[in-house]
N, C-alpha and C positions, 0 to 999 in steps of 0.2 A: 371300521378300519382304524378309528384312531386309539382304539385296546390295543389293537396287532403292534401299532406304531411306538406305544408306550411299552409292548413287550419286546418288541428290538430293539428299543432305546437301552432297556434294561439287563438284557443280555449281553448287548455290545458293550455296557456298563463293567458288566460282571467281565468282559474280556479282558477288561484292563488286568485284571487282579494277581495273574503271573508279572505283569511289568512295575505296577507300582509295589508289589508285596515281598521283601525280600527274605523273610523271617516265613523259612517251611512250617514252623509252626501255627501259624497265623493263616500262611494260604490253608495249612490242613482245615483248619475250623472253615474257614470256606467253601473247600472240598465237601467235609462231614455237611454243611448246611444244603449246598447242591443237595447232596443226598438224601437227607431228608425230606428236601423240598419231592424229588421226584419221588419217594417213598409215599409222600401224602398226594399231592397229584395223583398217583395210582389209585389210590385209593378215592379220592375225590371224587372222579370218572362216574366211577361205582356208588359210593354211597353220597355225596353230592350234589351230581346232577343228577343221579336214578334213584335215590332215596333209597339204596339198597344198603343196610347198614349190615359190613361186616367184624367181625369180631377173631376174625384165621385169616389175616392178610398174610401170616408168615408160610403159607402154605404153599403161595404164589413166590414167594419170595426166597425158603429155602430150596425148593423145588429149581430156582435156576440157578442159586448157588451151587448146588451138588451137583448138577448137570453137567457146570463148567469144569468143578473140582474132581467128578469121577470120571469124564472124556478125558481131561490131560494126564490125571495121574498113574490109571489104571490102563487107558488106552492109546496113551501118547497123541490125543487128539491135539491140533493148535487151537491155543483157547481163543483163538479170533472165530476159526467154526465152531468153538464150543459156546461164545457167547449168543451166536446165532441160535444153536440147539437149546439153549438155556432158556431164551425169548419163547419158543417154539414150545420145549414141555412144559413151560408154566403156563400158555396157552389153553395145549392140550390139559392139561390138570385145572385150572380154570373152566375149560368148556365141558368135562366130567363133571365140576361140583355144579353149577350152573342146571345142567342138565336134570340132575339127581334134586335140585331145590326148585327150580322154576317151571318144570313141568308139572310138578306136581301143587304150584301152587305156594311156598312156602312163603311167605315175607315178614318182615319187621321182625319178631323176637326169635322167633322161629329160625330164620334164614338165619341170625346172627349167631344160633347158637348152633345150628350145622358148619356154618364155616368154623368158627372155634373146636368144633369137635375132627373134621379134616384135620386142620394143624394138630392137634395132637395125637391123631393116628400117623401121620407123617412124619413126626416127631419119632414117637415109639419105634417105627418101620425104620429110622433110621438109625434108631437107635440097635436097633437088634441086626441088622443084615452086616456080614464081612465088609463088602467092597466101598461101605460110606466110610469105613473103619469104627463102624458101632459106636461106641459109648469114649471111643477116645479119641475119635474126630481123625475128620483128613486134613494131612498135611500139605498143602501146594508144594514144590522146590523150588528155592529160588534161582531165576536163572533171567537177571535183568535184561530186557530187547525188549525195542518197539514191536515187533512181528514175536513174541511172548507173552503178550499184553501184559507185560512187568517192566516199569520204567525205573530207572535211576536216580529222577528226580518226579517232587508233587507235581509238578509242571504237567507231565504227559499225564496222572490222574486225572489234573483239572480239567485237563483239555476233556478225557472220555466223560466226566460225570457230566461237565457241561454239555456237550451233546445231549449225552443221555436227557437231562431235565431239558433242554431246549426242547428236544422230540418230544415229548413228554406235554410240554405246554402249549405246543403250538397244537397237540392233537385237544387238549381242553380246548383252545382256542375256537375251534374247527368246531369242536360238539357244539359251544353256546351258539355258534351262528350258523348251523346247519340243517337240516328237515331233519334228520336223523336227534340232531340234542334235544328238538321243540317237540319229538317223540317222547326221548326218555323222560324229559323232564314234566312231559305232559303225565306219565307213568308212573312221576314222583308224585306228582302232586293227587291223582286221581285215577286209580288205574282203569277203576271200572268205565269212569267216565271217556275216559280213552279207549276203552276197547268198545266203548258205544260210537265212538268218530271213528272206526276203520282202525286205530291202531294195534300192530300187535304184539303184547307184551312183551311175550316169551320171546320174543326173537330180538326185541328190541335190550332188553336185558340181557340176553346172551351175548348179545356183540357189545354192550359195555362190559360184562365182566371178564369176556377175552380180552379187549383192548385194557382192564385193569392187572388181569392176569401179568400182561404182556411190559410191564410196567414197571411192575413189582418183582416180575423176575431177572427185569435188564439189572437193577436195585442189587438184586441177590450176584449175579454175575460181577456186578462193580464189587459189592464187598467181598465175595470170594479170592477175587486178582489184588485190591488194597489190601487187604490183611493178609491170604496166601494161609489159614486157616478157618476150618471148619470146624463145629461138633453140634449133637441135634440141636440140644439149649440154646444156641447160638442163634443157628438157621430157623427152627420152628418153632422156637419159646413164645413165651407173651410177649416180651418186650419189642419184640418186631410187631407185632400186630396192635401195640398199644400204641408207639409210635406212629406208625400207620396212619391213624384214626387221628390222633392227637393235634398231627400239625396241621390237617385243613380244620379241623374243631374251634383251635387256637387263632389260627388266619382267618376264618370262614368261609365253611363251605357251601359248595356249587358257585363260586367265585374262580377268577381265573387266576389269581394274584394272592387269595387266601395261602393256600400252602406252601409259599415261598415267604409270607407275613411271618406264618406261623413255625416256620423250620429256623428263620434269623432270631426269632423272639427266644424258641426254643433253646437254643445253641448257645445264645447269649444268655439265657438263667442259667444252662446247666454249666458253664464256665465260671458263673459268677458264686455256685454254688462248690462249683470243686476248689475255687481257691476257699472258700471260708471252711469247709469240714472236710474235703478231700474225698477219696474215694472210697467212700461207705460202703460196703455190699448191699446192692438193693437199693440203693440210694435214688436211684435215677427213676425205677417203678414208685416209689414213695413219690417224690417230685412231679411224677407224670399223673399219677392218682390225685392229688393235689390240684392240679392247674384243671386238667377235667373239669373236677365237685366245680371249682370258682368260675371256670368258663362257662358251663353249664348255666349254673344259678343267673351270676353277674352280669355276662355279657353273650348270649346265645347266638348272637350274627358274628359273634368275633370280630379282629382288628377293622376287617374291612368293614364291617357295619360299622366300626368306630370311624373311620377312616370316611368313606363316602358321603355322611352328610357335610363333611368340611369341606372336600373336593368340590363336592355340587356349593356351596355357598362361597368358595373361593372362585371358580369359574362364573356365578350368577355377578360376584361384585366385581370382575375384570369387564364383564359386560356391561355394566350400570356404567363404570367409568370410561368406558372407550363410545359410551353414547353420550356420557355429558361432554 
């Protein structure tokens, strides 16, 4: 209980951030970090705690973007049911790849390079059909209202992403301390040996890569309503899927607190990188290739492995002194 209690603490932290932050500029980097935090939580869920590493998170992720972007535009859907629909077919598109990989067995490089290969069929499909608007993207119209899910101010943004990543966290939360996460992650670490305890895989992976599906396309929904543009490159390129991966990589993952490490840490280079050389083309996949190779090598539990041996030896020495 006392994770749960340090992730309310931090949330209701993060509440502040519309009252002390007056400068939209500054709440946006906020916003964009929410986002990416829940971007990497989704992904976490999945490869994480289930060791399922994927590499087409944008699959999940464009898939509710267009969802949202082709119900309102073409169909005059309210994008508040369409962010529902948007949750729902990245689901549905999640519980198809899922399907198509884990029945048959697929994991580790295999798996990774089926999801990559999804995101770039969905890509291309999007790229070629009329009603995405193909190869020149859809436009949202702007038409600011609360009940349009388009606000006025970042204010009502912060307010949805925050939800969003709270949902988002407290469902990690839930897996580490659930029968259902001491599944998956028994699945992470040993599958066979867990299908020798009763466990069983397939089913147990399936409902992690819905609930990442489900994630990553609320993800695509927020950026479709924030930007109010779409185009394939955008929605099912790499750089959603690299991000993806990156911020619980960076924070560490099958942590609960990793991809919220790893989306500030992030956020905060790539800021620091745009004031010294500005916006490069490509700039940002360079930077995100980069932090990988070094995370990788350097430090493979990420922040929080940095982070928890200090915690545990600040908590061991408040005890040593509240007993002398």
């Amino acid at each position: 209980m006392r994770q749960l209690a340090v992730l309310a603490l931090v949330f209701a932290a993060l509440a502040a951030a519309p009252l002390l932050i007056a400068s939209e500029a500054t709440l946006n980097i906020v916003i964009m970090t929410l986002y990416a935090a829940l971007l990497g939580q989704a992904w976490n869920i999945l490869g994480g705690y289930g060791g399922q590493f994927s590499f087409g998170h944008a699959a999940f992720f464009g898939t509710g973007a267009y969802t949202v972007a082709v119900l309102q535009v073409q169909f005059g859907l309210n994008p508040w049911l369409g962010l529902a629909a948007g949750g729902a077919v990245a689901v549905a598109v999640a519980a198809f790849i899922g399907f198509a990989t884990f029945r048959y067995g697929l994991r580790g490089s295999y798996f990774a390079l089926v999801t990559l290969a999804f995101a770039e069929v969905l890509r291309i499909l999007a790229n070629s059909v009329p009603f995405t608007g193909a190869g020149v993207g859809i436009l949202i119209p702007l038409n600011q209202s609360a009940t349009n899910l388009q606000f006025a101010s970042k204010t009502g943004y912060f307010w949805l992403i925050w939800a969003m990543a709270l949902a988002a966290f407290l469902v990690a939360w839930w897996i580490g301390h659930s029968r259902f996460g001491a599944r998956l992650m028994a699945v992470r670490d040993n599958e066979d040996a867990a299908r020798a305890l009763g466990v069983d895989p397939f089913a147990v992976k399936m409902r992690a890569i819905m609930l990442s599906g489900l994630f990553s396309g609320l993800a695509g929904v927020f950026y479709a309503q924030y930007f109010l543009y779409l185009d394939p490159a955008l929605a099912y390129g790499p750089a959603i899927s690299v991000e993806s991966l990156l911020v619980p990589i960076i924070g560490g993952m099958g942590t609960l607190f990793g991809p919220l490490l790893g989306a500030a840490a992030l956020h905060l280079l790539s800021e620091v990188t745009r004031e010294l050389i500005g916006d490069l083309p490509g700039i940002s996949l360079v930077l995100y290739g980069t932090i990988l190779i070094l995370m990788v090598l350097f430090v493979p539990r990420g922040l929080a492995g940095l982070i928890a041996p200090l915690a545990r030896r600040f908590s061991a020495r408040r005890k040593e002194t509240g007993h002398a």
